[in-house]
PASE-715662 format. One record per residue: x negated, y negated, z of N, C-alpha, C in turn. Coordinates in steps of 0.02 Angstrom, whole numbers. Example, Ala and Ser with C-alpha at 12.3 -4.5 7.8 and 13.67 -1.06 7.14 Angstrom:
BEGIN
PT       nu       nv       nw      cau      cav      caw       cu       cv       cw
PT     -660      284      390     -615      225      390     -660      165      390
PT     -642      112      354     -684       53      357     -645       -2      394
//
This chain:
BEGIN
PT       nu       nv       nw      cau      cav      caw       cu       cv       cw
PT     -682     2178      484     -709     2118      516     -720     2063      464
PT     -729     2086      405     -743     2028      348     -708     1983      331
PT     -634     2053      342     -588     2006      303     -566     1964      360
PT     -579     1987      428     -515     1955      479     -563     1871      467
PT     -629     1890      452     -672     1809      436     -645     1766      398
PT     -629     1805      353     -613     1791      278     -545     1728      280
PT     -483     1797      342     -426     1766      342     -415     1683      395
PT     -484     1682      432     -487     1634      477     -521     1580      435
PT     -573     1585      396     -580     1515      359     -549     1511      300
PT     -508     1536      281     -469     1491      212     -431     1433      228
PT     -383     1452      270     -333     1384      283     -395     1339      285
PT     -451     1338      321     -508     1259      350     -540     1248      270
PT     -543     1301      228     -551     1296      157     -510     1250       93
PT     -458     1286      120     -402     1228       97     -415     1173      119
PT     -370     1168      168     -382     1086      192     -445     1035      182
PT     -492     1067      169     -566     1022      158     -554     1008       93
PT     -533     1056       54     -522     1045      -33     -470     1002      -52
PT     -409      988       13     -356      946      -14     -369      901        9
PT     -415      854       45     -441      808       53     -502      784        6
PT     -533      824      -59     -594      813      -88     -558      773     -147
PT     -594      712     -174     -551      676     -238     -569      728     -303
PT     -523      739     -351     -514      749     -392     -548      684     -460
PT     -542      733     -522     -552      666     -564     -517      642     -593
PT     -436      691     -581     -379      662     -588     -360      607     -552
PT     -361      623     -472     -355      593     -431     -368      505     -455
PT     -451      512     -463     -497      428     -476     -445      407     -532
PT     -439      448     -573     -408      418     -646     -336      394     -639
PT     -299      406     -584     -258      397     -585     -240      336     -536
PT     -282      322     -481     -293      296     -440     -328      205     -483
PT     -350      230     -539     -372      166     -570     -314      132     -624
PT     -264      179     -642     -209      158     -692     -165      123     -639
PT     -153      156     -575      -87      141     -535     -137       69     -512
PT     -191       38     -505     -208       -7     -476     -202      -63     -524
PT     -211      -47     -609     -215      -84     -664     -131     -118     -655
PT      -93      -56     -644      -14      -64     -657       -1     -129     -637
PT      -15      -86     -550       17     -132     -508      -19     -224     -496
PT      -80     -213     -513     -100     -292     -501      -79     -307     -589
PT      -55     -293     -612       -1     -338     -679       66     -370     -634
PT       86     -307     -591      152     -318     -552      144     -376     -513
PT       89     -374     -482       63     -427     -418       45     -500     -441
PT       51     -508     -531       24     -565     -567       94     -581     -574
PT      132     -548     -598      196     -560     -597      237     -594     -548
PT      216     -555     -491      248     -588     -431      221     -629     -414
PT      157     -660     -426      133     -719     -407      184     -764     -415
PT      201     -783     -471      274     -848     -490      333     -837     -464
PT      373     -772     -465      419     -761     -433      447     -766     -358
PT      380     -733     -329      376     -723     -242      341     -766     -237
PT      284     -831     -270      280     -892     -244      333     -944     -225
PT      384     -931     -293      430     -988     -287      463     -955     -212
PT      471     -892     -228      544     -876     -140      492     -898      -80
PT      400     -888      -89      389     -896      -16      390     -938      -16
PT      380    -1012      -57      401    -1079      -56      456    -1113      -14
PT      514    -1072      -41      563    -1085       -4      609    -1050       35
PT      585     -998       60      604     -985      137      553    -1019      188
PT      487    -1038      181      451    -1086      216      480    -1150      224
PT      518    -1176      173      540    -1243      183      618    -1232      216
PT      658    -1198      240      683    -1167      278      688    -1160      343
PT      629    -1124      353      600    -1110      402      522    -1091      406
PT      478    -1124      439      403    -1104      434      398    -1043      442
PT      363     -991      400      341     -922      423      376     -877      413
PT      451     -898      379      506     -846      342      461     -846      267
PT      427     -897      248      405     -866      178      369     -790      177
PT      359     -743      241      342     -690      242      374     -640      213
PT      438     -652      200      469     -607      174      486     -602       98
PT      442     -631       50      416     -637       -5      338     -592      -21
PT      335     -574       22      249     -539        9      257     -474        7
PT      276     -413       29      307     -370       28      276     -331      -39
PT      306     -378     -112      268     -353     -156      213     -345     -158
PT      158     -366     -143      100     -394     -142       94     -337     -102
PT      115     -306      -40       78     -265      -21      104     -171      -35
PT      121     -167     -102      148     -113     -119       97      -93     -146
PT       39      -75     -172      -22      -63     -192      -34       13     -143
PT      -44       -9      -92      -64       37      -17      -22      117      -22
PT       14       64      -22      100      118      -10      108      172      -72
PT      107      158     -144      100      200     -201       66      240     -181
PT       -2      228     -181      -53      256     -180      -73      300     -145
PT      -62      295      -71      -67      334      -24      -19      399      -58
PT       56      375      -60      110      445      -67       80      481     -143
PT       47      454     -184       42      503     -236        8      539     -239
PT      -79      500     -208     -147      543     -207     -162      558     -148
PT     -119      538      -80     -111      567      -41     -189      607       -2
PT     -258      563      -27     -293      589      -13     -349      515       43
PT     -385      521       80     -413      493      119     -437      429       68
PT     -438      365       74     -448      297       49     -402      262       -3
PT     -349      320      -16     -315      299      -98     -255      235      -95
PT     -262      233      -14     -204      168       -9     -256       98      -15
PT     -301      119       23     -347       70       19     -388       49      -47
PT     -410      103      -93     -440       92     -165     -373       50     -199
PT     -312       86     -216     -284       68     -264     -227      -13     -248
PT     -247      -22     -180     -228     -108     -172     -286     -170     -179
PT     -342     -125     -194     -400     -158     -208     -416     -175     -295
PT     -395     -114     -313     -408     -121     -377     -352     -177     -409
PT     -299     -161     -383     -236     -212     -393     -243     -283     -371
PT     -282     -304     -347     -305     -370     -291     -350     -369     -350
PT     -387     -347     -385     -446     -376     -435     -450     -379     -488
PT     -374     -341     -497     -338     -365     -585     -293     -426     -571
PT     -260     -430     -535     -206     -491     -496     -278     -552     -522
PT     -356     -566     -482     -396     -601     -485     -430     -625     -547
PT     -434     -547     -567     -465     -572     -649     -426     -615     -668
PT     -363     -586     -700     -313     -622     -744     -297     -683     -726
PT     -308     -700     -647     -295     -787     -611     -242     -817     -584
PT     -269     -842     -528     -181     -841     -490     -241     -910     -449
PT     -198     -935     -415     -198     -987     -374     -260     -966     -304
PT     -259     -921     -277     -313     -881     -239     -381     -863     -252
PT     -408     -847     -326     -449     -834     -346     -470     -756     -301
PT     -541     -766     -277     -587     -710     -246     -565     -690     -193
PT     -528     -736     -155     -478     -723      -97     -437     -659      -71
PT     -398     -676     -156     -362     -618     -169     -377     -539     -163
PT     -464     -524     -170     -481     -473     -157     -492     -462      -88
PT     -491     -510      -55     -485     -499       33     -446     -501       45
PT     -384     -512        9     -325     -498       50     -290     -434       48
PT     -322     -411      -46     -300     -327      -40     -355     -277      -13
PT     -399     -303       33     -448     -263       60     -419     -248      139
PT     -409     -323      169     -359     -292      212     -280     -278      237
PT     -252     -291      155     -188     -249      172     -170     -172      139
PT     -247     -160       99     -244      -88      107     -278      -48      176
PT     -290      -72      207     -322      -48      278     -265      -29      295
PT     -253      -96      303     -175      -85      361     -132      -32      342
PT     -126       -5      259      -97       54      237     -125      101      238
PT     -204      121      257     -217      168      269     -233      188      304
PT     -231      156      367     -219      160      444     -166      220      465
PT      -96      187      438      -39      221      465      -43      305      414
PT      -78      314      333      -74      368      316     -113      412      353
PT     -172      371      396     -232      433      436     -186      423      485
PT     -132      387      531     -125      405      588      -77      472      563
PT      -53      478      536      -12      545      509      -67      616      473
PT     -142      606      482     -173      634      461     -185      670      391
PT     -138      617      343     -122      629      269      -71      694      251
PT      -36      701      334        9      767      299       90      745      291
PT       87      688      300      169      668      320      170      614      257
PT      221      601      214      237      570      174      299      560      151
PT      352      548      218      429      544      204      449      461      190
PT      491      445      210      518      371      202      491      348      242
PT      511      368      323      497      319      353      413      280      371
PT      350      330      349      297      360      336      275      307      295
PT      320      309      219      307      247      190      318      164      216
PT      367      178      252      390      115      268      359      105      325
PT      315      121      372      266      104      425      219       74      374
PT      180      107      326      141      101      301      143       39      257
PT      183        4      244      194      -57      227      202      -87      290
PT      240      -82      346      228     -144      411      150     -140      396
PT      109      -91      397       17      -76      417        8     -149      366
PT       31     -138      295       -3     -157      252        7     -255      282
PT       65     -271      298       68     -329      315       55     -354      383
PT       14     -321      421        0     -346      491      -87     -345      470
PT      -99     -288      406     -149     -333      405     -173     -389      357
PT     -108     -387      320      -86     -463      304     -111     -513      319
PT      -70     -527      383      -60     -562      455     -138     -565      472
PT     -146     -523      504     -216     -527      532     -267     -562      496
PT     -286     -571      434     -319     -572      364     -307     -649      366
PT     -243     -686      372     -222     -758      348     -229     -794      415
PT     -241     -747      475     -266     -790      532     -333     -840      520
PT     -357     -799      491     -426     -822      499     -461     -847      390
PT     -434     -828      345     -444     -831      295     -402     -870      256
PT     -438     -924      221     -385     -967      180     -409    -1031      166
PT     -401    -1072      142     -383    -1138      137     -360    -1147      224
PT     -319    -1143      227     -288    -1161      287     -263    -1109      335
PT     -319    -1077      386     -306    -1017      433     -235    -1034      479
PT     -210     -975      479     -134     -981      511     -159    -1003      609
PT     -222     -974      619     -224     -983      685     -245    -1060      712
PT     -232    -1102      658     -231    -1179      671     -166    -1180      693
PT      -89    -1139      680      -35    -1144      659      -19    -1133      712
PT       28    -1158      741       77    -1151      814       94    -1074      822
PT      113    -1026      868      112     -994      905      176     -966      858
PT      246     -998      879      294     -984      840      280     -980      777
PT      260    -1022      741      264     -998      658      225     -945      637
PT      185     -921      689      138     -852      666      169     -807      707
PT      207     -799      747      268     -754      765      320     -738      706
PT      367     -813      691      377     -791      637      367     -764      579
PT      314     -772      543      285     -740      514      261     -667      506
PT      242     -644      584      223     -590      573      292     -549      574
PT      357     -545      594      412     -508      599      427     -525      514
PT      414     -583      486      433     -569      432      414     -541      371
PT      336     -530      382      291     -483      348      292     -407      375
PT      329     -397      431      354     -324      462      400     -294      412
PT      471     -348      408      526     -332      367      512     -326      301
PT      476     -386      275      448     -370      213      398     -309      181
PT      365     -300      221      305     -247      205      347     -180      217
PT      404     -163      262      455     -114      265      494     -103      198
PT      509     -153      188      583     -164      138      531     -170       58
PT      515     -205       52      484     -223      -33      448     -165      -37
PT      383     -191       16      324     -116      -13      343      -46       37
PT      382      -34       53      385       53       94      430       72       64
PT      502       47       67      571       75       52      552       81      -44
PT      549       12      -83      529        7     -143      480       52     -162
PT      416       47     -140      359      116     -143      396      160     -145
PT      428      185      -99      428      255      -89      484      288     -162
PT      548      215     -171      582      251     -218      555      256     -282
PT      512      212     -291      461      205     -364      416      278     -370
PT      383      305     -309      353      356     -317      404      427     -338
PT      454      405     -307      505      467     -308      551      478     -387
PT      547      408     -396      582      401     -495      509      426     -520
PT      456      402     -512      394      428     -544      396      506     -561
PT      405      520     -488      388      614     -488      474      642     -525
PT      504      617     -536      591      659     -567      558      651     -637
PT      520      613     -666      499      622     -720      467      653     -756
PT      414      706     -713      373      748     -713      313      685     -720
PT      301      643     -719      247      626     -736      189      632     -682
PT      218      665     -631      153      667     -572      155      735     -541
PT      151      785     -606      153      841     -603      112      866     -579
PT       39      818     -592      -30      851     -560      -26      848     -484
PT       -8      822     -438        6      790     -403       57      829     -354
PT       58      853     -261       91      879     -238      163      825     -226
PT      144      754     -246      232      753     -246      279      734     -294
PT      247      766     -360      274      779     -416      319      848     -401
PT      268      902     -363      278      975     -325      329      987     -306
PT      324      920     -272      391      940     -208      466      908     -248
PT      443      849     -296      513      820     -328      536      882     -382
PT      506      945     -401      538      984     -426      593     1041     -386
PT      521     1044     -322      571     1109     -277      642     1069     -258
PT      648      986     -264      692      975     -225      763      976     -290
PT      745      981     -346      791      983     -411      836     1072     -385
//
């Protein structure tokens, strides 16, 4: 009888423990946020100038310049793979992006507050067990709808002053973008990460070996 106890709560044992943060986990979760808001300072000039001008284009195509910006979520989720890590490590990235200074200032940390939501929305709707491509690449649309949602109402100049169409456009183009830059890109960045061994601690360091 002990053991048949025994054999019925381990799996609920597990699973409570692969959801508990590590101090690997935090530590790692604070380098990948350092990284990436260097990346996100970077792209400030680069993906300003393109959202510049796909806006002048067409209003609301500059969406498909942000993408970077919301790859923070997306890392994070597939590596630590544990409950908040899409949401911590686009935050932490949103407040190195701020320190260092960009045109947004404090902003910037509300904007990676809610486009890590939006990425960690779609990792709980998968209940943190699914972490394939397409998984990632929802999880970037998440990250840019709540983008979208975020620039309705936040800004200098809220989009919901903005005609109907150009925040249509916009939001399909922060769909494609948040798919394509931060899901597809995430996901292959995490996957060159783990061939390296460097995310050995890590179950998808795990799995990039079984798959060698």
């Amino acid at each position: 009888m002990h053991t048949s106890t025994s054999a019925r709560t381990a799996p609920a044992v597990a699973s409570a423990n692969r959801f508990q943060w590590r101090v690997v986990d935090i530590v790692v979760a604070a380098v990948l946020g350092v990284a990436i808001g260097l990346v996100f300072w970077g792209w400030n000039t680069v993906g300003g100038l393109w959202f510049v001008a796909m806006d002048g284009l067409t209003p609301g195509l500059g969406g498909l310049a942000v993408g970077i910006w919301l790859i923070g979520g997306v890392v994070g989720g597939l590596i630590i793979r544990k409950p908040g890590a899409a949401l911590l490590v686009e935050v932490i990235a949103a407040v190195v992006s701020a320190l260092i200074g960009n045109v947004w200032g404090p902003l910037t940390i509300v904007s990676g507050l809610a486009q890590g939501i939006g990425a960690e929305l779609i990792f709980l709707a998968f209940l943190y067990l699914r972490f394939s491509l397409p998984v990632a690449m929802l999880a970037g649309v998440g990250a840019g709808v709540g983008a979208w949602v975020n620039e309705l109402f936040v800004g200098s100049s809220p989009n919901i002053a903005k005609t109907v169409e150009f925040n249509l456009i916009y939001l399909g183009s922060l769909i494609v973008s948040g798919a394509l830059l931060a899901g597809l890109v995430g996901w292959l960045l995490v996957r060159a990460l783990a061939a390296t061994g460097a995310l050995s601690r890590f179950a998808v360091g795990r799995d990039a070996r079984r798959d060698v």
